[in-house]
C-alpha positions, 0 to 999 in steps of 0.5 A, spaced: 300 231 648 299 224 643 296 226 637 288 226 637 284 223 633 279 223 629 272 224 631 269 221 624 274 215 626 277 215 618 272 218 615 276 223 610 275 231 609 272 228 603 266 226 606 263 230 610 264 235 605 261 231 600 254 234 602 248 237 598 252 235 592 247 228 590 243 230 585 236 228 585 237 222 582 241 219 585 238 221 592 231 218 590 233 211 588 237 210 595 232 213 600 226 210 596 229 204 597 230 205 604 222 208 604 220 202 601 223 198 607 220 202 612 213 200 609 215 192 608 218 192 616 211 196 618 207 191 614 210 185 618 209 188 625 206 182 628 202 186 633 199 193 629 196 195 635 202 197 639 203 203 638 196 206 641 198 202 646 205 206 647 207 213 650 207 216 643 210 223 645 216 220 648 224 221 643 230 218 645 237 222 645 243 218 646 249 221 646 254 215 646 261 218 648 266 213 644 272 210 648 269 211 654 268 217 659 272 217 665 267 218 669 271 217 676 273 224 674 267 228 672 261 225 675 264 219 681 270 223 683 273 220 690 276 226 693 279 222 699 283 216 696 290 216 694 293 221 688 294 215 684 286 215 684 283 222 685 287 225 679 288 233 680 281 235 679 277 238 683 270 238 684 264 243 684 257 244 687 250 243 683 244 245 683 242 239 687 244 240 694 249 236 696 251 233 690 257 234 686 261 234 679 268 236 676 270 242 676 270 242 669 263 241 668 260 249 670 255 248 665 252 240 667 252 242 674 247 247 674 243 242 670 244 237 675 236 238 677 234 234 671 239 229 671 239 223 674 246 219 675 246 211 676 253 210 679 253 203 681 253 201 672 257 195 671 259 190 666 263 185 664 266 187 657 272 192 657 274 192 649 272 197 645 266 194 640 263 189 645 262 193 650 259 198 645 254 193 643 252 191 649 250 198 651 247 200 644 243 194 644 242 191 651 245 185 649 252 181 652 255 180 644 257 173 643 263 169 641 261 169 634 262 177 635 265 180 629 267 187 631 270 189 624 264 188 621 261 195 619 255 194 622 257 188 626 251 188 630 248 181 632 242 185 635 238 191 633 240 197 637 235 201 641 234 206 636 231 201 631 227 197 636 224 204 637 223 205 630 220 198 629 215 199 634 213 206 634 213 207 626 215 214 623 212 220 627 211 226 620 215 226 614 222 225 618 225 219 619 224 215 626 231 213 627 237 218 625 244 217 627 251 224 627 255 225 625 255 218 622 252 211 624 256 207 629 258 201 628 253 197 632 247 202 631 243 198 626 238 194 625 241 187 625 235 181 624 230 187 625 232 189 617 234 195 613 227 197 614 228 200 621 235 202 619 237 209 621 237 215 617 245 217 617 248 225 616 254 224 615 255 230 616 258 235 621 253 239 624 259 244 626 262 245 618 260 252 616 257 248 610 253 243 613 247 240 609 245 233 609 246 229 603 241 224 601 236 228 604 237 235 602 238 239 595 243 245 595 241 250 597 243 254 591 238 249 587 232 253 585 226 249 584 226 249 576 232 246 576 228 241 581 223 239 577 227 238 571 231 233 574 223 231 577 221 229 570 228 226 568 227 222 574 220 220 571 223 220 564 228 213 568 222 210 571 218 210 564 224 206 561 224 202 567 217 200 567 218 198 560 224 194 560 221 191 566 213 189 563 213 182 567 214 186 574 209 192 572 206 192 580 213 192 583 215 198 579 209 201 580 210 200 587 217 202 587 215 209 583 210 211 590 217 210 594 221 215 589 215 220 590 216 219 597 222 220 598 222 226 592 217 229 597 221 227 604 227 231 600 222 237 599 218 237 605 218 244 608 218 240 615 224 236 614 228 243 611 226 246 618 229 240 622 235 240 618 236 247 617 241 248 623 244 256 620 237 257 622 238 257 630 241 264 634 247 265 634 247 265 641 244 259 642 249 255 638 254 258 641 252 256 648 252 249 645 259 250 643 262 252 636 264 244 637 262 237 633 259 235 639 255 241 641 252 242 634 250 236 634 245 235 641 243 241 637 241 237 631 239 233 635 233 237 638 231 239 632 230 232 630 226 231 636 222 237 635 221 235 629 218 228 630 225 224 630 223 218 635 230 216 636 236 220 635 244 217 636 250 222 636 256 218 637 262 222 640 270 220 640 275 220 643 274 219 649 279 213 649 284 216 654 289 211 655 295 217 656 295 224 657 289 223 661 287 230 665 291 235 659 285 231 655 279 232 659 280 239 661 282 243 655 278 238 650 273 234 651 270 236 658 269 243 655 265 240 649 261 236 653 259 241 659 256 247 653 252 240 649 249 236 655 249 243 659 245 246 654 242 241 651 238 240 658 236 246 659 234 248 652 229 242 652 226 244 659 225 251 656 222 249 650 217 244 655 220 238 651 224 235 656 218 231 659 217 227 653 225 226 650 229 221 654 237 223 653 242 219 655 249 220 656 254 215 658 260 211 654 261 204 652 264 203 660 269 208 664 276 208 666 281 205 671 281 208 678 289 207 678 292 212 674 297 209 669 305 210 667 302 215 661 297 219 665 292 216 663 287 211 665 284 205 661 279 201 659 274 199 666 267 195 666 267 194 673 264 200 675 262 207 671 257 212 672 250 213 666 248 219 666 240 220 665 235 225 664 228 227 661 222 222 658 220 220 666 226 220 669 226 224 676 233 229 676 237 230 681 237 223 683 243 219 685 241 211 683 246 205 687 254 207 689 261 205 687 266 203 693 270 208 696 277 207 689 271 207 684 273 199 682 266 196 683 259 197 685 258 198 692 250 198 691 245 197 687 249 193 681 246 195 674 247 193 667 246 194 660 240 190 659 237 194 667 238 200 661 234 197 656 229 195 660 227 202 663 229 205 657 223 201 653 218 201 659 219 209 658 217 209 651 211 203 652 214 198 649 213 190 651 220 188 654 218 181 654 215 181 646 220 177 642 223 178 635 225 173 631 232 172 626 231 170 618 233 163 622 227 163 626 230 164 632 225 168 638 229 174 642 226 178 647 227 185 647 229 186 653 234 179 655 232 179 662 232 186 664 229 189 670 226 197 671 231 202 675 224 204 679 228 208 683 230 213 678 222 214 675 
């Protein structure tokens, strides 16, 4: 078996564990900034009346499964072609008559009730971080793409967007990314106002805390206060060695309030506050990063969270393909989608949380020399349920080898044209870059109807 990679792609063990361990200090002069942000990007929405005009209610989960989910072996399998296309797995019934999915999916199958497939997907970008964008933002990268840049987006992600429009809804943010931010996940021309709130921390650890937000929990609130006061302390110098930008400073103390507010609020505690889940339920979402973080993910809906982001690697199977799947990434994902949807439905949130699943494409038909398979935009399946979308349902086909849509094509910009007609939003309504240029929302997509 290769060597797995790291799910935090380069993130050392340093940085994840380097949690609680901000001091109020520093925490309140970077997410006051970020506050202070948010505030100037809502002032200049030109058109203020749009979030009365939204579905308010409804949040995004889109859990991102990074390198590329190899949907011919889980939800599109062929079992009448040749072996060099099938693979070994066999598939299983779901709770919709007639439908199918991997066998290795027990728990998803159960769930295929509330969950709807598009297996007609299709693009025409195979590399990694393209493809990425394009399914993150809506948009086909240009030329001019720089996928080493981090974040190396050209439009603003789905998530921004939402947050744009939509505001923050309590004392959380509107936007958040985990177990960190995906590379294309920001804000783009949109402004660091609307970008999101990062973990950067493994819900999975045993000594999971969200730094920036959160103090230690071994912080009691004298020692809180003290730093409250020194901050204070800071902010009196500040105002006198800056006696020519008083009203800015004044300003600026209002977000380091928010912000030290945000970090004390009751309600962001609960979101965040993981350890308070049962046992039970956090162990059928599976002791994994992938299964704790769709349940991170439903706190932060629950609490107010619009817009949540959890990028998931690596689903990059170009050798030992079938030994990955079933032992690794199959188990992780059928516990966290499993149970993420049928955990919404219980709590009676899954009308109002649209949740996503898909990768940034699917893999070849062809099995390669490596038992793997490699990178195919041709055709692959997306995996949508909840927020208005009908479950249960199969949109559009692959032909009979799973190489190319035999119905009903869809794209990433007809994804983003649903996604944003469920949650109200204009597709049509432009943005503009710090050039000026005008960008619509949604780049000519059109409603995938036959799911709503």
């Amino acid at each position: 078996m290769r060597k797995r990679q790291s799910h935090y792609d380069g993130w050392g063990r340093r940085d994840f564990l380097r949690v609680g361990g901000a001091s109020v200090f520093g925490t309140s002069f970077a997410m006051s900034d970020l506050l202070a942000r948010h505030a100037r990007a809502a002032t200049t929405e030109a058109n203020a009346d749009a979030d009365e005009k939204a579905v308010k209610g409804t949040s995004l989960i889109y859990v991102f499964l990074k390198g590329g989910l190899s949907t011919i072996d889980t939800f599109d399998m062929k079992p009448d072609a040749p072996a060099e296309i099938r693979g070994p797995f066999g598939s299983i019934p779901t709770k919709v008559p007639g439908l199918r999915v991997c066998e290795h999916l027990p728990h998803v199958a159960g769930q295929m009730d509330k969950v709807s497939l598009i297996r007609s997907f299709t693009h025409t970008n195979s590399n990694h971080g393209l493809a990425d964008h394009y399914m993150l933002t809506g948009y086909n990268p240009s030329p001019a793409f720089k996928k080493a840049l981090v974040p190396n987006n050209e439009r603003p992600a789905h998530g921004s967007i939402i947050a744009r429009k939509l505001g923050a809804r309590g004392p959380v943010p509107p936007y958040v990314c985990l177990p960190r931010m995906h590379a294309s996940a920001g804000p783009a021309y949109l402004g660091a106002g609307v970008s999101p709130f990062v973990i950067a921390a493994d819900p999975n650890a045993p000594d999971f805390a969200v730094p920036d937000l959160v103090p230690p929990l071994d912080l009691d609130a004298t020692r809180l206060s003290s730093r409250q006061a020194l901050l204070g302390q800071v902010d009196r110098f500040q105002r006198a060695a800056e006696a020519q930008a008083n009203k800015r400073a004044r300003t600026m103390s209002v977000f380091r309030q928010k912000a030290f507010d945000l970090m004390t609020s009751p309600e962001a505690k609960r979101a965040f506050a993981i350890e308070d889940e049962p046992d039970t339920l956090r162990d059928e979402y599976g002791r994994h990063t992938l299964g704790q973080s769709c349940l991170m993910a439903r706190r932060l809906v629950e609490a107010g969270v619009r817009c949540v982001t959890v990028s998931h690697s690596d689903w990059d199977t170009h050798g030992d393909n079938f030994n990955m799947l079933e032992n690794d990434l199959l188990p992780q994902l059928d516990t966290a989608m499993g149970t993420l949807f049928r955990d919404l439905a219980d709590r009676g949130m899954l009308d109002s949380t649209l949740v996503i699943v898909t990768g940034e494409f699917g893999r070849t038909p062809r099995i390669n020399a490596a038992a793997g398979r490699d990178h195919w935009s041709s055709v692959f399946t997306v995996a949508m349920g909840g927020g208005g979308v009908q479950g249960g349902r199969v949109i559009g086909a692959s032909d009979d080898r799973a190489e190319k849509p035999a119905s009903d094509a869809y794209s990433p910009e007809d994804l983003a044209a649903t996604l944003y007609h469920l949650f109200g939003i204009d597709p049509d309504e432009e943005f503009h870059s710090a050039e000026g240029r005008p960008f619509k929302i949604v780049n000519d997509g059109q409603v995938v109807q036959k799911m709503l």
